[in-house]
C-alpha positions, -999 to +999 in steps of 0.1 A: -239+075-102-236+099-130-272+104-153-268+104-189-267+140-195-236+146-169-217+118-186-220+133-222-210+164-207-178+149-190-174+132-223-178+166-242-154+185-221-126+149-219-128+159-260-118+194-254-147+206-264-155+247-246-184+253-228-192+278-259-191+243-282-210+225-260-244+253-254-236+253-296-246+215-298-266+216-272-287+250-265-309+230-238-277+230-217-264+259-191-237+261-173-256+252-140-257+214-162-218+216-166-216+223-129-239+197-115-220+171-144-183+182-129-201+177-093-212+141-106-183+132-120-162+145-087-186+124-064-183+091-087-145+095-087-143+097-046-164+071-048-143+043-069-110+055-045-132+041-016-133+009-036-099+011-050-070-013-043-034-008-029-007-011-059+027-026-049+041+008-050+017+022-030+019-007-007+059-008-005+057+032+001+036+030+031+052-003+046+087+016+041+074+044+061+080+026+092+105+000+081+129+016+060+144-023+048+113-037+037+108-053+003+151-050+001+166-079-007+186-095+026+222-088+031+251-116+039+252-095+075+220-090+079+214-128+077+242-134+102+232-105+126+196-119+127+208-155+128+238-145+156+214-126+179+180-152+175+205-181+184+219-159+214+176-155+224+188-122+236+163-103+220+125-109+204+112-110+173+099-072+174+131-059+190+152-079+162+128-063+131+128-025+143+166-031+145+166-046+110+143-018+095+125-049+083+085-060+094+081-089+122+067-108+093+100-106+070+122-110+099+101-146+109+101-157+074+138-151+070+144-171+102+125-200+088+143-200+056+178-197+070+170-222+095+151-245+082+141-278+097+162-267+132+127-235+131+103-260+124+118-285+155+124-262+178+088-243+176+095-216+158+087-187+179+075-209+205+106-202+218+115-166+214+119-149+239+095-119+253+100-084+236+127-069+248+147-039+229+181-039+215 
């Protein structure tokens, strides 16, 4: 938490204010104050990224790290390698999304929606078969 006289400090300095203006309008002040304000205002900001959230870029970045086609919109042979191997069951769901690029998730999801009420009879992944790579 930053203490009244660190915050008009940072405030001071956000304005552009020099340490020369400052110690003008305020001789109390040293530069030991403007050091343990920066210091403050440091610790508060580490702080809040603790607390801070994920944004979709962020998100989309890190996800794509490891699968390179996540977030992409599905291709006309991507939907019929996905839907040509998952009908063969010759490989899992895992084996089937590292060769998509694409997260397990995406890769169920796009099943479900290509497939339909045949997924939802047939189990869904009840019935895949065991991991095994491509």
């Amino acid at each position: 938490m930053v203490d009244e006289t660190s915050r008009a400090i940072l405030y001071l300095l956000y304005e552009g204010r020099t340490f020369e203006e400052i110690f003008q309008l305020h001789p109390n002040l040293n530069v030991l104050d403007v050091s343990r304000a920066a210091g403050e205002g440091l610790r508060a900001l580490e702080e809040e990224a603790k607390l801070r959230v994920e944004t979709r870029a962020e998100r989309i970045a890190r996800v794509r790290a490891t699968h390179p086609r996540a977030f992409e919109p599905w291709t006309e042979e991507e939907d019929a390698r996905l839907l040509l191997r998952w009908k063969a069951r010759e490989v899992s769901l895992a084996a089937l999304a590292r060769a998509l690029g694409r997260p397990s998730g995406a890769v169920r999801m796009r099943l479900e929606k290509l497939l339909g009420e045949e997924w939802r009879e047939k189990g869904g992944l009840a019935r895949a078969p065991r991991d095994r790579s491509l």
